[in-house]
TORLUMTOR-697727 format. One line per 8 residues: their letters; for each residue x, y, z of C-alpha. Coordinates in pm, 1 decimal, padded with zeros to 6 digits. Last residue first. Layout:
N
A> X/Y/Z | ...
END
This chain:
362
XXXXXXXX> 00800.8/05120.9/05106.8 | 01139.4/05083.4/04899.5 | 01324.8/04801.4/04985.1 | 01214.4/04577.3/04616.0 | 01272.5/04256.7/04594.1 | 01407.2/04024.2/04288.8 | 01273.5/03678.0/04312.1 | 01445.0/03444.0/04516.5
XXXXXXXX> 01596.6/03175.8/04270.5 | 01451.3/02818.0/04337.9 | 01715.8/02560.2/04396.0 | 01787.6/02335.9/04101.8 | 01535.6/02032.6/04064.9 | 01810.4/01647.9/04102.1 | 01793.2/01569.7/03740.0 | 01592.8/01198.1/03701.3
XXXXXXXX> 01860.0/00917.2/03781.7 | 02053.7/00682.8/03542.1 | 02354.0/00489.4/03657.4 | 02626.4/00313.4/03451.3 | 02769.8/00066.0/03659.6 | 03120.9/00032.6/03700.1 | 03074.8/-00137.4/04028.6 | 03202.6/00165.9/04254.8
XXXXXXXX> 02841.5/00365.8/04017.8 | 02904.3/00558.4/03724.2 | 02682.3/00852.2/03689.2 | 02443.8/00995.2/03450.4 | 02186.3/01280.9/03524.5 | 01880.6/01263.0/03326.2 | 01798.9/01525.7/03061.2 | 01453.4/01364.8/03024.3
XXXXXXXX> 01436.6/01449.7/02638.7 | 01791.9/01268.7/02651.9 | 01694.4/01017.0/02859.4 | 01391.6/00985.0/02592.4 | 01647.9/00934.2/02286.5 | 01836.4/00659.6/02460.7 | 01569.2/00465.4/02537.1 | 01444.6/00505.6/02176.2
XXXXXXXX> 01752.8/00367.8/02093.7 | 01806.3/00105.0/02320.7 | 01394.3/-00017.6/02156.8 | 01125.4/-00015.8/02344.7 | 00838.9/-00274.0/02358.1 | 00746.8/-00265.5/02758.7 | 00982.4/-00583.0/02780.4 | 01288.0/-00397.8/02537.6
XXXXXXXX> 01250.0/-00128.1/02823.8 | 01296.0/-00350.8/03131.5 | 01628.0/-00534.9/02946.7 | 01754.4/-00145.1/02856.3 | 01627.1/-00051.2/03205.1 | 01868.2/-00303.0/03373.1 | 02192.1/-00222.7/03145.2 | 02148.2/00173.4/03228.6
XXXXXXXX> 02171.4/00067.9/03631.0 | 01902.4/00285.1/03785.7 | 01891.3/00560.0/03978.7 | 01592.9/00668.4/04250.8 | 01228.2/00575.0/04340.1 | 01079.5/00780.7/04049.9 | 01314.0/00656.0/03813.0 | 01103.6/00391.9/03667.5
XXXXXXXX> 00803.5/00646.4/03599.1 | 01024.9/00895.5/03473.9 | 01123.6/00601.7/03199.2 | 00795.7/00491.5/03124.2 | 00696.5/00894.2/03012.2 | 00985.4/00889.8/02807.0 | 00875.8/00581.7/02636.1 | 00540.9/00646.9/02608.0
XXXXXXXX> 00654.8/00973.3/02416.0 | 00904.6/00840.1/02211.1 | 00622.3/00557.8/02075.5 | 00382.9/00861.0/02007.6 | 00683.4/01014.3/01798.6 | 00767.6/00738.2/01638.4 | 01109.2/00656.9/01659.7 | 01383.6/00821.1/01431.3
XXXXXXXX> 01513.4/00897.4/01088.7 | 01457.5/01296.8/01047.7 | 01170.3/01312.3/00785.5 | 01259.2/01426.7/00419.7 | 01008.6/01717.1/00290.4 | 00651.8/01513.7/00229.8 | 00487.7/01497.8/-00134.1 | 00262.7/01260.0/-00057.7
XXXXXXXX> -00008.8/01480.7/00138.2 | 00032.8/01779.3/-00007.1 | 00032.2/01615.1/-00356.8 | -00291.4/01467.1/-00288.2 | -00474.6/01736.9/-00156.6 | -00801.1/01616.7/00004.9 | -01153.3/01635.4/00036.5 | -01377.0/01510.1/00260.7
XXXXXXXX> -01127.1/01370.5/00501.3 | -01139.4/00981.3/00624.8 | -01332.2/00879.7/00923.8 | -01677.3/00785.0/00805.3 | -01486.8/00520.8/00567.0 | -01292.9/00333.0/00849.8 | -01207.2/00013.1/00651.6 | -01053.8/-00245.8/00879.0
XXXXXXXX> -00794.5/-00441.8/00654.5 | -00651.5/-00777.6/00725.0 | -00352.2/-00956.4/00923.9 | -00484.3/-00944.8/01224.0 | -00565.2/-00560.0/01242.6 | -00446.0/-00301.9/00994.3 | -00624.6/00017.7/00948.2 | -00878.5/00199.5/00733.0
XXXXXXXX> -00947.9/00550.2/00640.2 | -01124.2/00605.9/00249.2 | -01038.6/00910.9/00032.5 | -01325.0/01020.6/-00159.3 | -01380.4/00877.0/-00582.5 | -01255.0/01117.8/-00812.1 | -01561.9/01169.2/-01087.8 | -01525.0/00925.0/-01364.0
XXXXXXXX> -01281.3/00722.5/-01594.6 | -00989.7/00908.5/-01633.4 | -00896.9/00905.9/-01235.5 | -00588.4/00992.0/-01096.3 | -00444.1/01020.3/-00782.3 | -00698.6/00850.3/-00555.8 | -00659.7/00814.8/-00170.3 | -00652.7/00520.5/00077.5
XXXXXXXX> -00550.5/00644.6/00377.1 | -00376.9/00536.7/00701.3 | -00502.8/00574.7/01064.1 | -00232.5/00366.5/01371.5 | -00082.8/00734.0/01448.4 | -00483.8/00846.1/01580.3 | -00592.0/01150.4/01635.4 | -00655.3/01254.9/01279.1
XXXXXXXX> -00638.3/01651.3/01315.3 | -00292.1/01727.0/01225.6 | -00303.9/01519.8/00909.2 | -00024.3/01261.4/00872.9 | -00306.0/00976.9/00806.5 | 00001.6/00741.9/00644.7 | -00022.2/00723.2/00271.7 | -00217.9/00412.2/00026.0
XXXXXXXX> -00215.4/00542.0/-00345.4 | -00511.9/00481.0/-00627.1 | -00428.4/00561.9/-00955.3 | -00719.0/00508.2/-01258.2 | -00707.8/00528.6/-01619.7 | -00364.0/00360.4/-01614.3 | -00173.0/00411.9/-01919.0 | -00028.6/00724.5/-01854.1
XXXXXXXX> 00109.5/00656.4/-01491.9 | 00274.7/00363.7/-01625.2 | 00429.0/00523.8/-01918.7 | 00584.8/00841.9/-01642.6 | 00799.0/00547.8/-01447.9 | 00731.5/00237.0/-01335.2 | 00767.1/00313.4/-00992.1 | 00502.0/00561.7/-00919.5
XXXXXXXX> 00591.4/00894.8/-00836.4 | 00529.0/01116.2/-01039.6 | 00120.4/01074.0/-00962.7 | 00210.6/01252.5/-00626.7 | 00404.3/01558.5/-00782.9 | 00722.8/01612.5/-00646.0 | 00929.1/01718.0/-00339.7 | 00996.2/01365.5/-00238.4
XXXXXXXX> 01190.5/01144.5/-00385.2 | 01167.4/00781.8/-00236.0 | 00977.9/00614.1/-00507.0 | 00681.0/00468.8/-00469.1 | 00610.0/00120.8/-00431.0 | 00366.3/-00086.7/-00693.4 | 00044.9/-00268.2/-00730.4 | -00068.7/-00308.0/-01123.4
XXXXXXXX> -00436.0/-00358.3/-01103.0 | -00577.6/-00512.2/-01410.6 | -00949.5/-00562.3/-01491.8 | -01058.2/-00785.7/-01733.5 | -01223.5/-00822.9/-02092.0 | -01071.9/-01075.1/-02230.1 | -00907.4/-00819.7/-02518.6 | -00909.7/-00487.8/-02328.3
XXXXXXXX> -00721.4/-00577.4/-02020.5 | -00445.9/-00779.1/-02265.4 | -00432.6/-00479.9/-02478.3 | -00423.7/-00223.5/-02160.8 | -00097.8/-00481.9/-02014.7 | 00042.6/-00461.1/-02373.6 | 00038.2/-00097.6/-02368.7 | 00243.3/-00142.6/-02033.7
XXXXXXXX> 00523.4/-00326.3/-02322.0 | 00507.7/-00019.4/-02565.0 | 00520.2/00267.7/-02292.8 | 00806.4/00106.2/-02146.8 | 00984.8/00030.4/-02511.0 | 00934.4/00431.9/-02589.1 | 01036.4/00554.2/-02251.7 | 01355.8/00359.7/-02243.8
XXXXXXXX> 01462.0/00011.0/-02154.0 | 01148.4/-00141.8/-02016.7 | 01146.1/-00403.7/-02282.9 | 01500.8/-00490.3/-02158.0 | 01353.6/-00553.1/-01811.2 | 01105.1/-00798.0/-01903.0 | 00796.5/-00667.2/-01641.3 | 00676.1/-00975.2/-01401.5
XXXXXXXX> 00902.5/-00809.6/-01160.8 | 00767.2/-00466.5/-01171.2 | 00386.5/-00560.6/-01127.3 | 00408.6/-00637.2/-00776.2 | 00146.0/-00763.6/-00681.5 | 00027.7/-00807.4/-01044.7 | -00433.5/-00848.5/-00978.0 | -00598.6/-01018.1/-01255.9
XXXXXXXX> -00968.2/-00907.2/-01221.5 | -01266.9/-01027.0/-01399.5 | -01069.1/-01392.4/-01428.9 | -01271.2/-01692.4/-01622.1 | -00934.3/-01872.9/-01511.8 | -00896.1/-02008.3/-01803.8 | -00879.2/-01694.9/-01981.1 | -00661.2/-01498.3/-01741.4
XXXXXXXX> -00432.5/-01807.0/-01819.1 | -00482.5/-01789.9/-02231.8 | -00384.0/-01440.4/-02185.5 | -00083.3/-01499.4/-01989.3 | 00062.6/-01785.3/-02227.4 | 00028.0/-01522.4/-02484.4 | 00196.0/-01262.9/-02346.1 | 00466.8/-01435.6/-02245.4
XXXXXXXX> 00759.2/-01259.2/-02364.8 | 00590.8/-00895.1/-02285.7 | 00557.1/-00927.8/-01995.3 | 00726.0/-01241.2/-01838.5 | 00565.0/-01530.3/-01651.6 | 00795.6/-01662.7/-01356.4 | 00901.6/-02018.9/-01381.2 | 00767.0/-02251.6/-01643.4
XXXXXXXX> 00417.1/-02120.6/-01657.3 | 00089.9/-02306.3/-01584.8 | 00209.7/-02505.9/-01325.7 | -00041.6/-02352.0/-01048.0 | 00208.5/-02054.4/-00988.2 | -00047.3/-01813.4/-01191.8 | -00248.9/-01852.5/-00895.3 | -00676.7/-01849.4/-00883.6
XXXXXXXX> -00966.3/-01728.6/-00641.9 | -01288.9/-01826.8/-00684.2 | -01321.0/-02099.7/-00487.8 | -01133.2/-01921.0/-00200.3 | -01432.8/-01708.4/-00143.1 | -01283.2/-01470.3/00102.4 | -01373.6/-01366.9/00382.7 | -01077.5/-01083.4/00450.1
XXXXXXXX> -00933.8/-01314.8/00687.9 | -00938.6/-01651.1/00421.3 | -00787.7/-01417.8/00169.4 | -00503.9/-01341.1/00480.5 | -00448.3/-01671.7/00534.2 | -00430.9/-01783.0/00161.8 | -00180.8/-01514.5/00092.8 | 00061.3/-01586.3/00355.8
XXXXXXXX> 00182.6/-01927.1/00472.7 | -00034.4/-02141.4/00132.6 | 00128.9/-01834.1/-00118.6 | 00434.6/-01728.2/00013.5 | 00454.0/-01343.7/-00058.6 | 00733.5/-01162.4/-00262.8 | 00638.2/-01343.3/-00613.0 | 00237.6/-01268.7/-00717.3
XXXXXXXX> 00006.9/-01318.1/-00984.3 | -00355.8/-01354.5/-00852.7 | -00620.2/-01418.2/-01071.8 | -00981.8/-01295.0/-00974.0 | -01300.7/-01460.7/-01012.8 | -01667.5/-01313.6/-01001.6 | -01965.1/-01270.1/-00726.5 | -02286.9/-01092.8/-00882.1
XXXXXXXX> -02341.7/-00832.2/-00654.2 | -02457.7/-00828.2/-00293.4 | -02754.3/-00578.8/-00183.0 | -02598.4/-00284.7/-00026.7 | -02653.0/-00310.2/00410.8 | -02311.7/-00241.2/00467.2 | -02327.4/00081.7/00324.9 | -02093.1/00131.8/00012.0
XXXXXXXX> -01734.4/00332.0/00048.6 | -01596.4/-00060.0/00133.9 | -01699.7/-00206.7/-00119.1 | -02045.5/-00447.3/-00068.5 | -02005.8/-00815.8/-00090.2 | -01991.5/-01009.2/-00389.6 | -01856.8/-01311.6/-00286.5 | -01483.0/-01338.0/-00469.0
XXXXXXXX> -01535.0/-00988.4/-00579.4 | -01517.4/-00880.1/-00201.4 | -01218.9/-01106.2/-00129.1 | -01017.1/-00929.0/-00457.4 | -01053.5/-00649.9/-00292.9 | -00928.2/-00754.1/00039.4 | -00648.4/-00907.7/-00100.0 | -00601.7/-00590.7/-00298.4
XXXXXXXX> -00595.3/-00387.1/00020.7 | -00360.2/-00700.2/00239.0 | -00132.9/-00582.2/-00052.7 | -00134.4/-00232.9/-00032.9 | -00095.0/-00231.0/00354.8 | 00109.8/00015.1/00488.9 | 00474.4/-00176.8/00510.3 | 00620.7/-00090.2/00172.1
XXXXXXXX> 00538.4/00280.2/00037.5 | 00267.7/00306.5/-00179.1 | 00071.8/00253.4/-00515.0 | -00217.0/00081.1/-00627.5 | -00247.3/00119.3/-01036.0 | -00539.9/00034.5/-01250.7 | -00530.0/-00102.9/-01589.0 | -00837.9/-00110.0/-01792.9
XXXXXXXX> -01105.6/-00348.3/-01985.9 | -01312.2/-00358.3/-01679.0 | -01306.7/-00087.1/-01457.7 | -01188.5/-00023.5/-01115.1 | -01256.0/00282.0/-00858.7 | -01548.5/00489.1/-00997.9 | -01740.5/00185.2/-00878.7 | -01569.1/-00085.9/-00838.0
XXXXXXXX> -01636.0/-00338.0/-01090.6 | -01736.5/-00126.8/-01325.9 | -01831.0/-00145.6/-01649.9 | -01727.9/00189.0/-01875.5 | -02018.0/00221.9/-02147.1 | -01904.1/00137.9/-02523.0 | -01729.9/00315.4/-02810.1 | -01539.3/00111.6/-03063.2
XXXXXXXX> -01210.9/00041.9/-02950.7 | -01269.0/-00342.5/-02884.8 | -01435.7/-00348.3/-03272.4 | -01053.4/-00401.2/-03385.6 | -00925.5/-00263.9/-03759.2 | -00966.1/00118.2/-03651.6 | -00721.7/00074.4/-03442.8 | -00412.9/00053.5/-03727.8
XXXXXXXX> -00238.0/-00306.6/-03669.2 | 00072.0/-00306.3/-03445.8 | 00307.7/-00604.3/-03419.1 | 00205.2/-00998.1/-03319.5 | 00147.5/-01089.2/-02975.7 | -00166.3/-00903.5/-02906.8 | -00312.1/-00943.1/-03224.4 | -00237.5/-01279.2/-03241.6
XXXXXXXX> -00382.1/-01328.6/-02886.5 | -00680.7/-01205.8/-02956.2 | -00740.1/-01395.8/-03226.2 | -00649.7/-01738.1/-03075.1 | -00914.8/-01608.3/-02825.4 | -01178.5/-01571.1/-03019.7 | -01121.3/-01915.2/-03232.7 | -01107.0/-02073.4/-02813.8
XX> -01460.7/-01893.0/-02753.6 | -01510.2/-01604.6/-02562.7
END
């Protein structure tokens, strides 16, 4: 695209509405992927899930395999490498040199190819839809296949998300700019905390979100009964316009990047089933509760125990007060207070065995 191209572009994504049969981009062409069945060019793609699973170290490690064309992670290993391309990062939770680059650098990344909007482009944070233009000519420098919003929500203007008509309007804008480079967008974003609903409903952002993107992708704890494993998380789609659903694909976190486990996810699914949890009792996890209780039997074993001296023992051996206090409960352990105003803990002394009933009759 040449700089007369893109001034174009950018008036027609700037300016108001023109009828779509004025712009060749809608004319029909074959979806290029960059993913397969996973991310397309010219489209917005959304990665969704609760904080602390992973989505971002995911599109790090997505944007790492662009960087040097290595195989995806639901390809074998030995796939012939594709032609490497650029990505643009735009991010504002993460520190860029104490976070980001580490973790691109553990995925193998090619750092060369990986650009910031914070390189002094904008002045402050970029704005959708107040800077679109400034964005375009960016993703345009930048030579960018993907341009990855982690999150998207705070690079949204908040008064052009004011209602479902202005939200629908300004993500349009995010499918104009996709469409007019041509580049990939993924939009990563939580979900909300309502449960009882449809997995696709909810995606913060709302309902316009959801409708715009051809393809939603959501990352969900492995609560199946038959994964063994508590550590096992999921990366599932929700939605896909553009193909044939892609599988789920396992993976875990280790160092500070993603192990894929793709011959240890389920063949098929249910979404909604899966997301769309009844509200969990707050507590430990129940693997960590059971360590826990099990350590504690083992400490009592020779005899009580000042309370204060296990809580220092237990916080050692990772546990928390409260999940010491939850296994003496599970325990039922006796509770005394020693001459010193200790608080003592001991295992329940076994109550007598009851004779069974006997009969005199011969």
């Amino acid at each position: 695209m040449n700089d007369a191209q893109l001034a174009q572009w950018i008036d027609m994504v700037d300016g108001p509405p023109k009828p779509i049969a004025a712009h060749h981009i809608d004319s029909p062409r074959p979806t290029t992927w960059l993913w397969p069945n996973r991310i397309a060019v010219g489209q917005v793609h959304v990665l969704a899930g609760n904080p602390g699973l992973g989505k971002s170290l995911v599109s790090l490690d997505i944007a790492a395999r662009l960087s040097t064309g290595r195989p995806w992670p639901d390809q074998p290993p030995s796939t012939p490498h594709r032609q490497p391309h650029n990505v643009l990062l735009f991010t504002c939770e993460d520190s860029r040199s104490q976070t980001i680059l580490p973790r691109l650098r553990a995925a193998g990344a090619n750092i060369s190819r990986i650009y910031f909007h914070n390189d002094g482009t904008f002045d402050g944070q970029p704005m959708i839809p107040r800077d679109l233009s400034q964005l375009l000519s960016h993703i345009h420098q930048a030579s960018a296949a993907l341009v990855i919003f982690d999150p998207l929500l705070p690079f949204l203007d908040a008064k052009a998300m004011a209602g479902a008509h202005r939200a629908y309007q300004t993500i349009l804008k995010l499918r104009e700019m996709a469409r007019c480079l041509p580049c990939a967008i993924l939009a990563v974003v939580h979900v909300t905390k309502t449960s009882y609903r449809a997995a696709i409903q909810r995606i913060s952002g709302g309902a316009a979100l959801a409708a715009v993107a051809r393809s939603v992708s959501m990352v969900t704890p492995d609560h199946r009964e038959e994964n063994p494993d508590p550590h096992r998380r999921l990366l599932i789609s929700i939605k896909n316009n553009l193909g044939p659903p892609p599988p789920a694909i396992g993976y875990s976190v280790a160092d500070s990047r993603i192990i894929w486990h793709p011959d240890q996810a389920p063949s098929s699914i249910d979404p909604d089933s899966l997301l769309s949890l009844p509200p969990q009792k707050p507590g430990p996890d129940p693997v960590k509760l059971d360590a826990c209780t099990a350590w504690l039997a083992q400490q009592l074993q020779a005899g009580p125990r000042s309370r204060a001296e296990l809580i220092t023992l237990g916080a050692t051996a990772g546990f928390s007060r409260s999940t010491l206090d939850r296994a003496k409960a599970a325990l039922r352990l006796a509770h005394a207070i020693a001459p010193d105003q200790r608080h003592l803990w001991s295992l329940p002394t076994p109550s007598p065995a009851t004779p069974s009933p006997r009969s005199d009759r011969t």
